[in-house]
Structure formats: C-alpha cells, structure tokens
C-alpha positions in Angstrom: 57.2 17.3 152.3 55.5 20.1 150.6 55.2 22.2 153.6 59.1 21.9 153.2 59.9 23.3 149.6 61.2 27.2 150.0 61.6 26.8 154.2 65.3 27.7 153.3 65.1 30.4 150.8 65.5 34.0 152.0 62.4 36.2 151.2 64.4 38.2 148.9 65.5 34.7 146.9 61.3 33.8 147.0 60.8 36.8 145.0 63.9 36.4 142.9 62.3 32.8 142.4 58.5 34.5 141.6 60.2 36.7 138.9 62.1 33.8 137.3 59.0 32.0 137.3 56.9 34.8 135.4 60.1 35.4 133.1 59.6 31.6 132.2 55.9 32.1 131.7 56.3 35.3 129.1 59.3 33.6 127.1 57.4 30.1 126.9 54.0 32.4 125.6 56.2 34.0 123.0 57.9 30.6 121.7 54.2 29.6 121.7 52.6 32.5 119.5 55.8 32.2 117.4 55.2 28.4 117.1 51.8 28.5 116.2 52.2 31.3 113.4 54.8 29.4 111.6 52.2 26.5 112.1 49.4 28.3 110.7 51.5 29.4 107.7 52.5 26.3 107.1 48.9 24.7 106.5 48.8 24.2 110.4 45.3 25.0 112.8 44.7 26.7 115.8 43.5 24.3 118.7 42.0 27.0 120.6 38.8 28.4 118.9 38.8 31.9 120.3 42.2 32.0 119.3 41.3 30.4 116.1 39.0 33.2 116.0 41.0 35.9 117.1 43.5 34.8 114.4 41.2 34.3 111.3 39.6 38.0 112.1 43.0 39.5 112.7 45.8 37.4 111.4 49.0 37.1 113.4 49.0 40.5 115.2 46.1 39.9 116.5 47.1 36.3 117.6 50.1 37.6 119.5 47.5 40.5 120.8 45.6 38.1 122.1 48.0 35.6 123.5 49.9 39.0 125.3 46.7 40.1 126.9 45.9 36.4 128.2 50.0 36.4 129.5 49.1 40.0 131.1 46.3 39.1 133.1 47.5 35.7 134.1 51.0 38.0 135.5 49.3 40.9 136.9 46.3 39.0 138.4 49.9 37.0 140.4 51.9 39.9 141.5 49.1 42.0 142.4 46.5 39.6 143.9 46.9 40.4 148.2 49.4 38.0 149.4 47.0 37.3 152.5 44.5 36.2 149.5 47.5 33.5 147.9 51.0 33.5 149.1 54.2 34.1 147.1 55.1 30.8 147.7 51.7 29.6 145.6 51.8 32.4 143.2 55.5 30.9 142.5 54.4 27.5 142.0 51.3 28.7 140.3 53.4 30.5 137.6 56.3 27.6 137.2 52.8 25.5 136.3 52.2 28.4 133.6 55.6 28.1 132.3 55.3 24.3 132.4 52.4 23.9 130.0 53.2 26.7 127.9 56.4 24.7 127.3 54.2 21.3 126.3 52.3 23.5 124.4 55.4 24.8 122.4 56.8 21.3 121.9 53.4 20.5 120.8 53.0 23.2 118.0 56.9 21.8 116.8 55.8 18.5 116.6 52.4 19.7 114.5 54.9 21.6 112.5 57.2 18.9 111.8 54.2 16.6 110.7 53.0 19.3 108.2 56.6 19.7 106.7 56.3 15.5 106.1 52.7 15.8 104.6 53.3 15.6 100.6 51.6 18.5 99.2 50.3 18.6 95.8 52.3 19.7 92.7 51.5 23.6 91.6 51.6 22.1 88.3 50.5 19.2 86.2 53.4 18.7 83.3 51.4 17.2 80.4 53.1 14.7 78.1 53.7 16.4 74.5 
C-alpha cells in the first residue's frame, strides 16, 4: 500500500506537494516559538533545556533565533540532500512528520498556557484590616 501513495501525482504536483509540506513545517515552528513565549511570559517553562538555555541567556529573540536555525537546517538539509541519497517522495513524508509534531507541540504549549491562566496567583497586595 505504501509503495502506492504519490504513483498518480505528476512530478511537478510531488514538488508542489514537498513545498506545501515545508511551508507547514515553518508556519507550525512559528506558532510554536510564538506559543511558548506567551508561555514563558505567563509563568510557563521551556521543556527543551538547550532551548531553555538559549532562552534564559537571550530571552525571546534568541528563542526564535534558535528555533529558526533548527527550522533551517531541518529545510535545507531536505531540499538539498541528493535525491539518489532520499527521494522526494521521503523527503515529503519526512517533512509532513515535521509539520505533524510541530503541530502537537503547538497544541501542547496552548494547553500549558491555558493551565497557567487557571492557576490562582497570589494577591500583589495584602489589604490589612484598620
């Protein structure tokens, strides 16, 4: 059955395919740094401790520094790899994977997010009775 998948897709629509595949990658990345910022300044933590790293050294422009670098190498490393080394058709599957858990990973960082807003902070103030 697997042998099957893209046997009908013009090599022109494979590529088409490859490029919508990366464009999910990069837009799911983004939602992620996004997500995690507004995490981290609500109270939240990064789960990833070279990102955790990366973020407490450089604050969020370095975060998104590093998570664009990590997106970069992951893209190039798939359109420029030699296609007699991994085919478009596994390149295009590896990337939709990408995109895949970098959406988990998004709905992830909402759902942290959401439990911070529902955590009952502390008053700023004590009022003192007179």
């Amino acid at each position: 059955m697997a042998s099957r998948l893209f046997t009908r897709v013009s090599p022109r629509d494979n590529r088409a395919i490859f490029i919508l595949a990366l464009a999910a990658y990069g837009l799911f990345s983004l939602f992620d740094w996004i997500t995690t910022a507004v995490a981290l300044a609500s109270g939240g933590s990064e789960g990833n401790p070279l990102a955790a790293t990366v973020f407490a050294t450089f604050g969020d422009a370095g975060l998104l520094a590093f998570k664009a670098s990590v997106v970069a190498v992951i893209v190039a490393v798939l359109v420029f790899i030699p296609r007699r080394v991994m085919s478009l058709r596994l390149a295009t599957w590896v990337a939709a994977i990408f995109a895949v858990a970098s959406a988990f990973i998004v709905i992830h960082n909402v759902q942290a997010y959401a439990s911070l807003l529902r955590v009952p902070h502390s008053p700023t103030y004590h009022a003192t009775a007179p």
